[in-house]
Every structure is written in structure tokens, then in C-alpha cells.
DOGULUM-224805 format. One record per residue: x, y, z of N, C-alpha, C in turn. Coordinates in pm, whole numbers, padded with zeros to 5 digits, always signed. Layout:
BEGIN
XYZXYZXYZ...
This chain:
BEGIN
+09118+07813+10487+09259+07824+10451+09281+07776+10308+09335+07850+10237+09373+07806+10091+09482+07714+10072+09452+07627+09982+09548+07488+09958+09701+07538+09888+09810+07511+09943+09898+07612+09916+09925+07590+09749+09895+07416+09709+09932+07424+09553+09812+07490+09504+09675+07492+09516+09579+07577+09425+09664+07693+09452+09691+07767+09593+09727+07860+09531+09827+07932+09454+09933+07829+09420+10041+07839+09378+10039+07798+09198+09886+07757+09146+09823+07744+09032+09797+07893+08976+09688+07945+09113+09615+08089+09091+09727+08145+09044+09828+08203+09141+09953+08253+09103+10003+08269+08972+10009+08142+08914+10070+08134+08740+09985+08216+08677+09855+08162+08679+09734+08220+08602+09713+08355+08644+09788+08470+08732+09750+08589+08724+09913+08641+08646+09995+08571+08692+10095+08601+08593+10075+08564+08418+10040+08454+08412+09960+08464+08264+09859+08591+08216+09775+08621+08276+09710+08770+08252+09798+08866+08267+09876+08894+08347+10007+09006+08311+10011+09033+08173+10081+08916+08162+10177+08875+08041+10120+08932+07897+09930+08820+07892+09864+08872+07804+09824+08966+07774+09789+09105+07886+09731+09218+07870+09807+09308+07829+09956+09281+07904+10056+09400+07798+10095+09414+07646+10117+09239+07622+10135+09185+07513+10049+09219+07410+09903+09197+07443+09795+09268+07346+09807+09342+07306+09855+09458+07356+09872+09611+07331+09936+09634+07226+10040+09530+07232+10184+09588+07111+10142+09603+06942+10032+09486+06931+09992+09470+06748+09878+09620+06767+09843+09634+06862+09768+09782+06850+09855+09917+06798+09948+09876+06872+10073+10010+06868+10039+10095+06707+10092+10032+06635+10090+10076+06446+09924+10100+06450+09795+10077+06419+09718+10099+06413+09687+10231+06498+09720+10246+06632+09649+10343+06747+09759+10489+06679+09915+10482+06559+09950+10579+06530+09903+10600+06421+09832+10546+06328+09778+10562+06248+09589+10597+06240+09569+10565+06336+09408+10658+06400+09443+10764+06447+09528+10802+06515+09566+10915+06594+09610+11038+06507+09699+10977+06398+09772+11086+06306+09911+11138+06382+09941+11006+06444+10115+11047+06505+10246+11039+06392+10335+11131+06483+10484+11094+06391+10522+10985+06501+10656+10984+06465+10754+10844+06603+10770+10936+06675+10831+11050+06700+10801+11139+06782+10719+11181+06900+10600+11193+06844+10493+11231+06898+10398+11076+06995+10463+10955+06925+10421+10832+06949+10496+10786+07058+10615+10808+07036+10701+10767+07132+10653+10873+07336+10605+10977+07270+10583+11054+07418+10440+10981+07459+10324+10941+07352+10250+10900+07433+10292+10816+07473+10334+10666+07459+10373+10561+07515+10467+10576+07605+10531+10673+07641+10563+10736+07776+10443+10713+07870+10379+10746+07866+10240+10781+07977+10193+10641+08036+10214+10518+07938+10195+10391+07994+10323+10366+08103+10432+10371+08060+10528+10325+08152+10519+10408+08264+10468+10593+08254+10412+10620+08352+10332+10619+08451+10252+10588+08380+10105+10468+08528+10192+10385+08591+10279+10279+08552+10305+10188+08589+10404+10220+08661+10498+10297+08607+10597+10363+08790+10499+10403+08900+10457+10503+08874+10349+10579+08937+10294+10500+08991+10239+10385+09009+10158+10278+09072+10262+10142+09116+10335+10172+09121+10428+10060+09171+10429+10039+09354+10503+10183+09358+10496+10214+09530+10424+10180+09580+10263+10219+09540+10160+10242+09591+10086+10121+09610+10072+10054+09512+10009+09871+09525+10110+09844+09617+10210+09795+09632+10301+09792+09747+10224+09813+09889+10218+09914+09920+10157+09980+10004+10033+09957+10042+09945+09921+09946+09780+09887+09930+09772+09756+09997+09887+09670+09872+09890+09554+09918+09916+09489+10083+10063+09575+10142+10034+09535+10292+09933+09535+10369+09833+09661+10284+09795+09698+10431+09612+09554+10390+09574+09552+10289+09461+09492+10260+09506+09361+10219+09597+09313+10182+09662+09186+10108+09658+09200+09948+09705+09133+09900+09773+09143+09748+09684+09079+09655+09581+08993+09720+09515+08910+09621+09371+09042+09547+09352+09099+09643+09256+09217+09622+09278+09265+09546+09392+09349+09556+09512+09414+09466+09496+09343+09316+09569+09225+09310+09558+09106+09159+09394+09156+09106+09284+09115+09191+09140+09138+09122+09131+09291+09066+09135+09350+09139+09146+09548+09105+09195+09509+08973+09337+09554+08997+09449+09593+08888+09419+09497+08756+09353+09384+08765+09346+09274+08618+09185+09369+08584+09091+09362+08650+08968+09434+08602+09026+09604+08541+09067+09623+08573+09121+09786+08525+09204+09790+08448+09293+09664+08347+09356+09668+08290+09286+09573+08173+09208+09504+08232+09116+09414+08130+09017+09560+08082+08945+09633+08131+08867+09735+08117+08914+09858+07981+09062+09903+08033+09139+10003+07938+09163+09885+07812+09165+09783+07767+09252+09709+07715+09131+09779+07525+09029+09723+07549+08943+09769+07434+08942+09879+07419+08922+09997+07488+08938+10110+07476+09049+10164+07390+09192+10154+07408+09291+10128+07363+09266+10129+07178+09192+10027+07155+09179+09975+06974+09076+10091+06954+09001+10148+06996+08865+10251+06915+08928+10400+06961+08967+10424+07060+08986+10610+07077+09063+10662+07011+08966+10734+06943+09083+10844+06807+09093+11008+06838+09092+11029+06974+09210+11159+07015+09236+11113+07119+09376+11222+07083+09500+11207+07187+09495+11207+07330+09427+11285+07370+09374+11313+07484+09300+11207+07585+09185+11154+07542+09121+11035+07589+09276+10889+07561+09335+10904+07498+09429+10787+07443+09486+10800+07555+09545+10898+07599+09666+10893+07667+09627+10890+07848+09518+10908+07837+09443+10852+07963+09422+10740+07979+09337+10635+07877+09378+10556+07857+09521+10473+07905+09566+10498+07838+09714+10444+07881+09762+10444+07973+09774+10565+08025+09794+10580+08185+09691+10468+08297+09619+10473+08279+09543+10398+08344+09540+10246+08304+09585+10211+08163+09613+10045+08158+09785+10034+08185+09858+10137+08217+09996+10096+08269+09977+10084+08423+09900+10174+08479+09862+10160+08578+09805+10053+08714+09711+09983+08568+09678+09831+08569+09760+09748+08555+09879+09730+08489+09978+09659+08490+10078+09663+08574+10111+09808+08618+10216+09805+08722+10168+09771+08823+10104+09761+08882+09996+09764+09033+09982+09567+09015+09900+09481+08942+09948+09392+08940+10077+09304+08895+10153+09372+08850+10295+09320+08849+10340+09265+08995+10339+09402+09040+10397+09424+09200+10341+09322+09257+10202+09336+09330+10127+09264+09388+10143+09079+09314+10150+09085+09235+10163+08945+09195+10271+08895+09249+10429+08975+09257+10506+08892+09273+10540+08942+09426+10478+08996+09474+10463+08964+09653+10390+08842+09679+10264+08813+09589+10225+08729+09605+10243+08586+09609+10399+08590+09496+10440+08485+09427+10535+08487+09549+10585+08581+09557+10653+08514+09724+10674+08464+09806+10552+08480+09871+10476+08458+09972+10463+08301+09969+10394+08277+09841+10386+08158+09818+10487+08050+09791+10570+08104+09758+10725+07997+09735+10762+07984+09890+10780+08108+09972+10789+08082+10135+10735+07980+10183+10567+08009+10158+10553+07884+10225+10506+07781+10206+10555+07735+10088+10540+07586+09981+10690+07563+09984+10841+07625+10060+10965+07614+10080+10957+07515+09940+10934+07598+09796+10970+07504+09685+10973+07657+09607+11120+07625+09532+11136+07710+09403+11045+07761+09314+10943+07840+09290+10866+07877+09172+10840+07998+09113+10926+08121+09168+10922+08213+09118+11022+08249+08934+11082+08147+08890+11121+08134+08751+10989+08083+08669+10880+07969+08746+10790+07913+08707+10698+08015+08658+10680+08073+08782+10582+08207+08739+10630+08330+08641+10748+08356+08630+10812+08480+08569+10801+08362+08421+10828+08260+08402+10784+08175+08260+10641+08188+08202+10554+08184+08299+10377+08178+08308+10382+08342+08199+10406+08421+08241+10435+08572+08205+10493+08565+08080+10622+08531+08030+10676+08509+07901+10567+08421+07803+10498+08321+07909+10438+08246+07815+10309+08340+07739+10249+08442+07827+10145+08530+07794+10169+08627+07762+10331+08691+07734+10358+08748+07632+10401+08729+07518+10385+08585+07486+10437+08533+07364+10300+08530+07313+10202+08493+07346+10047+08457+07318+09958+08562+07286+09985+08658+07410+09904+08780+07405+09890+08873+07268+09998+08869+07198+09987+08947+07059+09997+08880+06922+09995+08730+06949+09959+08642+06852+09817+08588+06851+09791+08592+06944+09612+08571+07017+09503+08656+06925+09613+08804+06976+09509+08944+06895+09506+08904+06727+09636+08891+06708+09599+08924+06590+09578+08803+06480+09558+08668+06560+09454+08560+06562+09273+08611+06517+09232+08669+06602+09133+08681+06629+09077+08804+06501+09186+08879+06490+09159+09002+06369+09152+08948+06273+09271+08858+06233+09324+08752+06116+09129+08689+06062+09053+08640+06217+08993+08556+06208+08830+08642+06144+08851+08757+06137+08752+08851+06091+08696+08947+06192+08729+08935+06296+08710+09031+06416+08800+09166+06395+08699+09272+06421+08708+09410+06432+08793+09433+06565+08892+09512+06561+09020+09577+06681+08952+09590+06821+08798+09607+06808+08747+09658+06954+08706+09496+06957+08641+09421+06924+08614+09303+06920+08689+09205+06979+08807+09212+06901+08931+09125+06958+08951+09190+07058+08987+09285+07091+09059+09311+07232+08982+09315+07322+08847+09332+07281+08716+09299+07386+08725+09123+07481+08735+09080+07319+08755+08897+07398+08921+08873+07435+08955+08930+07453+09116+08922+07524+09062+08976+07687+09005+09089+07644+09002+09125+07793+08891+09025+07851+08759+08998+07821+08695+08878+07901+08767+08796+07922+08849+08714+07879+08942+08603+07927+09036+08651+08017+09092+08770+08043+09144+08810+08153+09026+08792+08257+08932+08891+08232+08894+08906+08407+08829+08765+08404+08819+08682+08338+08732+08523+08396+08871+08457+08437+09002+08476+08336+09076+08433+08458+09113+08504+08607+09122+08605+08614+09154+08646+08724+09071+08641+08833+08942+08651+08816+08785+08642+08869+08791+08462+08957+08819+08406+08841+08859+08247+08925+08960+08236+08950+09109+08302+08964+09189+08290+09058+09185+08332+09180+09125+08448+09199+09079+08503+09279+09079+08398+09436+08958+08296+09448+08927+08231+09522+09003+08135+09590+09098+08142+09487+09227+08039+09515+09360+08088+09552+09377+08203+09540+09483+08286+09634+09466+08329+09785+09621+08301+09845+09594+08356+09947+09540+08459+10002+09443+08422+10111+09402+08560+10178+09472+08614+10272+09465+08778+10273+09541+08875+10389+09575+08812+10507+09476+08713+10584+09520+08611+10684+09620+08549+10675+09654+08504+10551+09752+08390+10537+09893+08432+10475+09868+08569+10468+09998+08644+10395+10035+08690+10534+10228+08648+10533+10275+08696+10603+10277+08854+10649+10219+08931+10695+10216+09082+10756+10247+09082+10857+10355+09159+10876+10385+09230+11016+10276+09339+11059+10273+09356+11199+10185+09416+11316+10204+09543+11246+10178+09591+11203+10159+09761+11142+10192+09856+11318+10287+09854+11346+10255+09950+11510+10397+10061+11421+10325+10136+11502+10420+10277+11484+10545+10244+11405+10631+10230+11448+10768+10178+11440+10814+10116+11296+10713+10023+11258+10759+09966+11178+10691+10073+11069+10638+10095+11091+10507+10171+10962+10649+10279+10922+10713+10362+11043+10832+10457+10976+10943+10361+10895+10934+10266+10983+11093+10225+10942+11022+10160+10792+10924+10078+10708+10878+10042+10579+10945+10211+10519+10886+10308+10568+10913+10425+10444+11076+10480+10397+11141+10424+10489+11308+10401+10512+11369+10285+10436+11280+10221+10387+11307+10052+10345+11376+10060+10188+11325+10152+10167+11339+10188+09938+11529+10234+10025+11552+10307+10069+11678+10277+10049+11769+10222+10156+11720+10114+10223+11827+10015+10251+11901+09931+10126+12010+09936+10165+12116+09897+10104+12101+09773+09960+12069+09676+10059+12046+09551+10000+11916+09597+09850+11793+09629+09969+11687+09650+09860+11761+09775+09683+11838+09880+09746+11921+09928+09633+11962+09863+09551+12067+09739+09591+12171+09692+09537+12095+09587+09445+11960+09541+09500+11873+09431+09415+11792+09476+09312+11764+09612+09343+11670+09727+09251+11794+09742+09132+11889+09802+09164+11985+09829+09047+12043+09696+08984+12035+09598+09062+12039+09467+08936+11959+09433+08868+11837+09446+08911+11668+09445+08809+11699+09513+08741+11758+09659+08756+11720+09765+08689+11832+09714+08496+11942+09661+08553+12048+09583+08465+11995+09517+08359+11969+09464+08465+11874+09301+08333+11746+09371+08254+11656+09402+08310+11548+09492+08230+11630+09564+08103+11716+09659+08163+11743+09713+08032+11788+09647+07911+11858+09543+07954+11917+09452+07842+11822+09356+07781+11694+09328+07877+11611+09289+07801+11538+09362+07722+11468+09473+07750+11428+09588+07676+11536+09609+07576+11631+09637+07557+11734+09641+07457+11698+09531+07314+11650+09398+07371+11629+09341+07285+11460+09377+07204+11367+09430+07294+11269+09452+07245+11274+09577+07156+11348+09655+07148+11370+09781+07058+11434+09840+07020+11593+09731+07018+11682+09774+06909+11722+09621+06819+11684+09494+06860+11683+09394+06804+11697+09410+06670+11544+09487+06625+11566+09469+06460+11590+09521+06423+11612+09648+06475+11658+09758+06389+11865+09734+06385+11902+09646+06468+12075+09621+06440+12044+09519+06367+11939+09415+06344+11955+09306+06237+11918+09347+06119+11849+09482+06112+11812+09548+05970+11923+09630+05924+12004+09699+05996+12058+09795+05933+12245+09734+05988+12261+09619+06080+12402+09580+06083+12406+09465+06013+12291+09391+05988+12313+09251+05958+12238+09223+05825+12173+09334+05820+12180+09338+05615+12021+09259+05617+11899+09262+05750+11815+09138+05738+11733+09179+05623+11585+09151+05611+11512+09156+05492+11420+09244+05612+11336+09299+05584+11212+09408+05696+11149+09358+05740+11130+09230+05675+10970+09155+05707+11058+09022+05845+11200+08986+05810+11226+08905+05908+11303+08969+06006+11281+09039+06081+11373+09186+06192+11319+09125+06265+11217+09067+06332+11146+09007+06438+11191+08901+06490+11288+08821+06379+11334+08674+06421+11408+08648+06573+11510+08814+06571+11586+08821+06676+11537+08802+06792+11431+08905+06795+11332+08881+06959+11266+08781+06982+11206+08732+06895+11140+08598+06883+11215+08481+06932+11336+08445+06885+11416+08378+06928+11446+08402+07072+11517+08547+07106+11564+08551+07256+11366+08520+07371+11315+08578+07282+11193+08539+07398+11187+08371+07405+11171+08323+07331+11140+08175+07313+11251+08118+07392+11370+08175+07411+11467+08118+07477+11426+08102+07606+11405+08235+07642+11371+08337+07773+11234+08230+07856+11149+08217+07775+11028+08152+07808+11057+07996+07877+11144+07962+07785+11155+07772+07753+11239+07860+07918+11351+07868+07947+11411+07890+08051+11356+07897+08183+11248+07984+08186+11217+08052+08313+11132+07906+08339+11065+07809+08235+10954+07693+08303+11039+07586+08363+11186+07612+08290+11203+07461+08366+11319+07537+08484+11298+07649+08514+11389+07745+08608+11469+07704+08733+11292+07665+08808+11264+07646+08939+11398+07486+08957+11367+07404+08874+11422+07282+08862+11580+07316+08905+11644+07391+08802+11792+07452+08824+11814+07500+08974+11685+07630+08962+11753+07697+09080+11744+07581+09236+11669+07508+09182+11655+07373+09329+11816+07318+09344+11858+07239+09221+12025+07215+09212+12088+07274+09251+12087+07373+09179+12230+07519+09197+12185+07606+09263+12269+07678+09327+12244+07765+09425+12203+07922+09371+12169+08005+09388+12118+08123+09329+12243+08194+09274+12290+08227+09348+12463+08255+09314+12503+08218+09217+12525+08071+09193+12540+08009+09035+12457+08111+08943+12326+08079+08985+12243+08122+08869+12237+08250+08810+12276+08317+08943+12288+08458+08893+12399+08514+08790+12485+08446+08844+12653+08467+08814+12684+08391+08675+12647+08281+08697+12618+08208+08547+12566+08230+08476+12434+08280+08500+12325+08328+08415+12408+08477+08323+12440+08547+08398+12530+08670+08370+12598+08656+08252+12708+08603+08300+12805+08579+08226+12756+08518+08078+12676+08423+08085+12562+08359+07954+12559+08453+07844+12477+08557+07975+12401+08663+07862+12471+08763+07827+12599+08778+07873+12763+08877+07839+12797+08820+07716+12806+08702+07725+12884+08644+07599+12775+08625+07484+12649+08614+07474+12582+08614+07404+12562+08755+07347+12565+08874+07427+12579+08971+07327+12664+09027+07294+12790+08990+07322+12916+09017+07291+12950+08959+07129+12874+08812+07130+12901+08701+07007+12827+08758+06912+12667+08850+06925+12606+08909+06856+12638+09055+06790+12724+09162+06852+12782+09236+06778+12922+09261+06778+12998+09141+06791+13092+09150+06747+13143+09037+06641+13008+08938+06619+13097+08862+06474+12986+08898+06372+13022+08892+06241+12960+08933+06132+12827+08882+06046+12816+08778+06102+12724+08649+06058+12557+08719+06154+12446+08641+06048+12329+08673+06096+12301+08530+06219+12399+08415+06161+12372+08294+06263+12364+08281+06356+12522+08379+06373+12576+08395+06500+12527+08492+06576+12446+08606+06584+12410+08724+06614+12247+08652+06680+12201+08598+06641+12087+08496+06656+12073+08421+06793+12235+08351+06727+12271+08253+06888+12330+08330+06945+12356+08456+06962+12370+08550+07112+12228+08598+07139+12166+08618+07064+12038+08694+07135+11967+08531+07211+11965+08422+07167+11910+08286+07275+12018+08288+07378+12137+08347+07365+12221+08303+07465+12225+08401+07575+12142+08507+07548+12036+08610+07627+11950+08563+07692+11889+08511+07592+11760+08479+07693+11749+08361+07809+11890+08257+07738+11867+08151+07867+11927+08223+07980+12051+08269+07929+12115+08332+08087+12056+08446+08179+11963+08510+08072+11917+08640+08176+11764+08578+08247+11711+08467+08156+11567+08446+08230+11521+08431+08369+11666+08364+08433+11586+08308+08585+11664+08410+08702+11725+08526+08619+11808+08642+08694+11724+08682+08823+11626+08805+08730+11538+08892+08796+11401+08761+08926+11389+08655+08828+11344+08561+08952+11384+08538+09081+11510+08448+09081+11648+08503+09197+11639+08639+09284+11654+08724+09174+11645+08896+09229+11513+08886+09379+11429+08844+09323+11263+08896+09360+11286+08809+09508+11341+08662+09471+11337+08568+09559+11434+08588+09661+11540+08657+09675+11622+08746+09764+11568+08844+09836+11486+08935+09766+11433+09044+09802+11330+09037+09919+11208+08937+09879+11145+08836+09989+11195+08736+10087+11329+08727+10111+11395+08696+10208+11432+08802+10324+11489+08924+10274+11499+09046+10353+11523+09055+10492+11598+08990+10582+11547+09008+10693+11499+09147+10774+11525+09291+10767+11483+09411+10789+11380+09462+10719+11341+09426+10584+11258+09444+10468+11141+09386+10405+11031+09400+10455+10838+09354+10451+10911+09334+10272+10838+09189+10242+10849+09167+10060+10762+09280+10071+10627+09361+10085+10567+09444+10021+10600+09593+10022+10763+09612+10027+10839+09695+10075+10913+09684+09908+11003+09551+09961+11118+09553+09891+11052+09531+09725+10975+09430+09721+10931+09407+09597+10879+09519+09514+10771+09617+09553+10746+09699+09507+10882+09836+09439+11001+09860+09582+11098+09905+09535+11185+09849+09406+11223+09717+09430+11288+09646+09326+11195+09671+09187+11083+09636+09167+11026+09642+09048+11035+09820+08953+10999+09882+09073+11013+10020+09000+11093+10057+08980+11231+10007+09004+11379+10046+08985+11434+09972+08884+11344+09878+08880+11382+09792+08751+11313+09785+08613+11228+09837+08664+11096+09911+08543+11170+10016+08499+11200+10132+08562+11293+10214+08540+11381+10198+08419+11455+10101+08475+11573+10040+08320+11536+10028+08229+11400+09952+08209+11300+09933+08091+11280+10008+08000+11283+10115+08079+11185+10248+08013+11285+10379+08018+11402+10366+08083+11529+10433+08022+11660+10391+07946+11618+10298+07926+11747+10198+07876+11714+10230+07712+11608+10199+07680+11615+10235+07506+11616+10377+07470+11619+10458+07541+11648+10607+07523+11858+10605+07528+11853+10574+07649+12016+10563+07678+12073+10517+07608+12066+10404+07564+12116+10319+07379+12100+10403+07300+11978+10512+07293+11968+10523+07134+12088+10641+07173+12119+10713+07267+12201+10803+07305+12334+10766+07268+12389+10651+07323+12460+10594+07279+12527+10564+07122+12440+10459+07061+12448+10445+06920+12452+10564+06839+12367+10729+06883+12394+10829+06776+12538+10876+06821+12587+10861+06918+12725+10933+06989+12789+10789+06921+12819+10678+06876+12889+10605+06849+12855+10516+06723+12807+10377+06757+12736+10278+06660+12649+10210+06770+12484+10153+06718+12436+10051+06756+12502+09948+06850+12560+09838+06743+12639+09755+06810+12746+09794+06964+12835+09908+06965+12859+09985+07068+12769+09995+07220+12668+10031+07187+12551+10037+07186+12498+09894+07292+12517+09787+07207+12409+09653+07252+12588+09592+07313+12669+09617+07256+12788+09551+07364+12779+09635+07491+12762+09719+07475+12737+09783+07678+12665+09743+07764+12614+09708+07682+12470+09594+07810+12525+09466+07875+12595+09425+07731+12723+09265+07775+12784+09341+07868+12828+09440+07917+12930+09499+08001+12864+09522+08117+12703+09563+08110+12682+09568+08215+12623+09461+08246+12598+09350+08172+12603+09212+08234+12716+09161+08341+12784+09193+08255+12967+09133+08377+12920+09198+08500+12925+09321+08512+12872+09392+08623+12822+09322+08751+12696+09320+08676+12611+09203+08761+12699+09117+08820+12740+08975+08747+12806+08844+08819+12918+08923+08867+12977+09017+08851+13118+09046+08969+13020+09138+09070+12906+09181+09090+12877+09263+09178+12820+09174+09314+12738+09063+09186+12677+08966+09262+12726+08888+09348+12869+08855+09289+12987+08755+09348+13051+08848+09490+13044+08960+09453+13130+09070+09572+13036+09025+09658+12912+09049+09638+12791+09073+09777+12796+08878+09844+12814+08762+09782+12791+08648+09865+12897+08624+09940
């Protein structure tokens, strides 16, 4: 039987490999369009194909995961995403690239899922708050993951090199978490008999699991919002310099990060409800303060006032979802994530839709709007 705090260690540390393996990717981005011979255009459709693996494999780890347990799942999906990760820095056609990709989003969506069934599971039955802990573990390895890389390039290492030793440090972490996560024994599973096996494929749209999917789906976008229109409204509304456009995200992540570690602590005090509803409202007024006053100061302290209020949201979300009483977590979680991945990966299209039909700012205040959303939707449902 596994010790529930080792395994509630393992846990962080496969959410830390998340974190790092996507993160890596991003200082590749500019280089892999410039081997390739892409426009933004043409760049923007491959990097489609990643967020495509990773829908595409959402359901399905879900599914894998009930039926074999989730920790299996974590080993797979980190080796197959540690594997594509080098590949990624050397393939110079399109073709092999975009396979590639598919197959390291693939790797990422598949342990996303499975991780935070896992992380579930484990807060159940350690009856102690830690799913903000772990969703922090993740921020923390996406803050690292692309300062790491380009550490290591900085340090005289060649693109396949570095991302070579990024990916060994994945699978040696995941390889020794491994042993320390729960096994399929110890994960709650229901009796697989007829009955339930129909009623799981009925589960994506019960109500609740909807109503928790389309609040993921909320917050994602508004966080994604910050990952890819951040600098471009501090470059072209706020007058920044090119080289400091980054400050914005930097800041809301660092917020986002510091938040989600000391999360668990809050959400123990306050009730989820608070957090959700509070949290909301936080991150309403923070981007409300960011494009609607004129100052770079102030636009700054809305994007942190993002990140504290939205960080321990989607945690909450996950930690509801694994409550379920009609709904296997390896049901709901998998639904919630891909519906909320979703937002991710339609939300900066929908903005940019937006901003050419209006302005930017227009644009990043709709997200504050659909923040409110949230805490009055959230408040209707307790």
C-alpha cells in the first residue's frame, strides 16, 4: 500500500513535469518557424495540431485511466512527451513536425487528465486540500521549463542537446514517481458491470459536469488571453518598448504561481464558494483596471490581480468535479479538462475576432465580463 503523503509528493512531481515539458516548447516556437520557413499564418495552423493531440487524447486517458489506473497512464504519457520533446528542436519539414506535435500534445493532454484524477483521488483520501498545491507545482514548471531551456542554450548547448536534457529529467522524474503513486488497487474504481459502463458514456453531459466544464472553459480562456494578447495590448495600447511586452505575463504568472502554493491553506479557511466567487470577482476587476485606465502601472496590477484571483479557480473546479456524486472523477475530470482546454485554444482566436470587429482592450474587458459570469453563475448553483 502506498504512503498516502509519498504519494501526494509523487503527485506534485508529475505535475512539475507537465508544467516543464509544455513550457520547453515555447523558446523553441521562433526557432522551429524559422527552420521550417513559416509565415504566422502557416505557424499558427501547425500549432493547431498540438492542442489537437491534446483534445483528442483527453477522453481517452480518461477512459484508459479507469479502466488500468492513472499512475500507468502518468508513466506512458511523461515517456512520450519526454520522447517528442527533442525531436521538436532538429525536424526541418513540415510534415514529420507536425506529427511530432501531435503526438507531444498528445503526451500532454493524456497526462494532464490522468494527473489530476490522480490528484484527486489523493486529496480524497488524505481529506486535506492540495489540488491548488499541485496546480502551483505546474505553474512552478512552467515558469522553469523555458528558462531552464534557454539556460542550458545560453550555457553552450545545441537545441537538440538542451531539450534532450530537459527531457531526461522528465522521465527520471516521472520513472521515480512512478513507485510512489497510487496503484489501480488503491484508486477508487467502481465495479465496471454493464450499467455503469453505459451510464460513464452519458456522464460528459450531465449537468453539473457541463456547468464545471464551461467554467474551466472561462478561466482558461482568460488565462490564455493573457498568454497571447498580453504583449501585444502592452505594445501597441500601452506604448511598451518590444523587448519588455513579456513583463505583463510574467507578472500575472508569478502571481498565479505564488497563489496556487499557498492555495490549499485558503481553500482549508474559506469555503470554495468564497474562493471561487472571490477569486472571480479579483480577476474582473483586475482586468477591467488593466484596460480601462491609461497607465502601464496600473495595467500591470490588473494582470497580478488576475493571477491571484483566477489561480485557485480551476483547482476548486477539478475538486468539485471529483466529488460528483453520479460522476466516476475519471469521467468528469477528463470531460472538464477538454472543455476547458477548449477555451484555451479558442479563446485567442475569439479575441482576436473580437479586437479586429472592435479594439483589443474591448477585447481583454470581455473576459472581466466573463469573469462576473462565473461568481454570479457560481453563486446561482450553491
Amino acid at each position: 500500500m502506498s504512503n498516502i503523503n509519498s504519494a501526494r509528493k509523487a503527485t506534485k512531481a508529475v505535475f512539475l513535469v507537465c508544467g516543464l515539458g509544455m513550457s520547453a516548447w515555447a523558446p523553441m516556437v521562433p526557432y522551429a518557424k524559422e527552420r521550417l520557413g513559416l509565415n504566422d499564418s502557416n505557424l499558427g495552423l501547425l500549432l493547431l495540431l498540438l492542442g489537437g493531440g491534446a483534445i483528442t487524447m483527453m477522453p481517452i486517458s480518461g477512459m484508459i485511466a479507469h479502466r488500468y489506473g492513472s499512475r500507468i497512464v502518468m508513466l506512458v504519457a511523461g515517456i512520450v512527451l519526454a520522447t517528442a520533446l527533442p525531436l521538436l528542436a532538429v525536424l526541418d519539414s513540415v510534415v514529420p513536425m507536425a506529427i511530432a506535435l501531435f503526438v507531444f500534445g498528445a503526451g500532454i493532454g493524456t497526462i494532464d487528465v490522468a494527473m489530476n484524477i490522480h490528484g484527486v483521488e489523493v486529496q480524497n483520501r488524505s481529506d486535506k486540500a492540495i489540488m491548488s498545491s499541485l496546480h502551483g507545482l505546474f505553474s512552478v514548471g512552467g515558469l522553469f521549463g523555458s528558462l531552464g531551456l534557454g539556460f542550458l542554450i545560453k550555457a553552450g548547448l545545441d537545441h537538440f542537446s538542451a531539450a534532450l536534457a530537459i527531457a531526461v529529467l522528465l522521465v527520471i522524474i516521472v520513472s521515480v514517481s512512478f513507485q510512489f503513486l497510487l496503484s489501480p488497487a488503491e484508486e477508487k474504481q467502481q465495479v465496471v458491470a454493464k450499467e455503469e459502463t453505459q451510464k460513464s458514456k452519458i456522464s460528459w453531459l450531465h449537468s453539473s459536469v457541463l456547468f464545471l466544464g464551461i467554467m474551466c472553459f472561462i478561466v482558461f480562456l482568460s488565462e490564455g488571453a493573457m498568454l497571447d494578447w498580453s504583449a501585444v495590448f502592452l505594445r501597441e495600447n500601452r506604448g511598451v518598448d518590444e523587448a519588455l511586452t513579456g513583463v505583463g505575463y510574467a507578472a500575472f504568472s508569478i502571481a498565479m504561481a505564488t497563489m496556487r502554493l499557498v492555495g490549499d491553506k485558503i481553500v482549508a479557511k474559506l469555503s470554495s464558494g468564497v474562493v471561487v466567487i472571490g477569486g472571480s470577482l479579483i480577476a474582473a476587476s483586475g482586468l477591467f483596471l488593466a484596460v480601462l485606465t491609461p497607465w502601464l502601472a496600473t495595467s500591470i496590477i490588473g494582470f497580478i490581480l488576475l493571477g491571484l484571483g483566477a489561480a485557485n479557480i480551476v483547482p476548486v473546479f477539478f475538486s468539485e468535479g471529483g466529488k460528483l456524486k453520479d460522476v466516476p472523477a475519471s469521467v468528469a475530470i477528463p470531460a472538464m479538462t477538454t472543455i476547458g482546454y477548449a477555451g484555451q485554444l479558442a479563446g485567442p482566436a475569439m479575441l482576436g475576432f473580437i479586437a479586429h470587429s472592435f479594439t483589443l482592450p474591448v477585447a481583454i474587458g470581455f473576459c472581466g465580463i466573463l469573469m462576473l459570469i462565473v461568481a454570479i453563475s457560481f453563486r446561482s448553483k450553491r
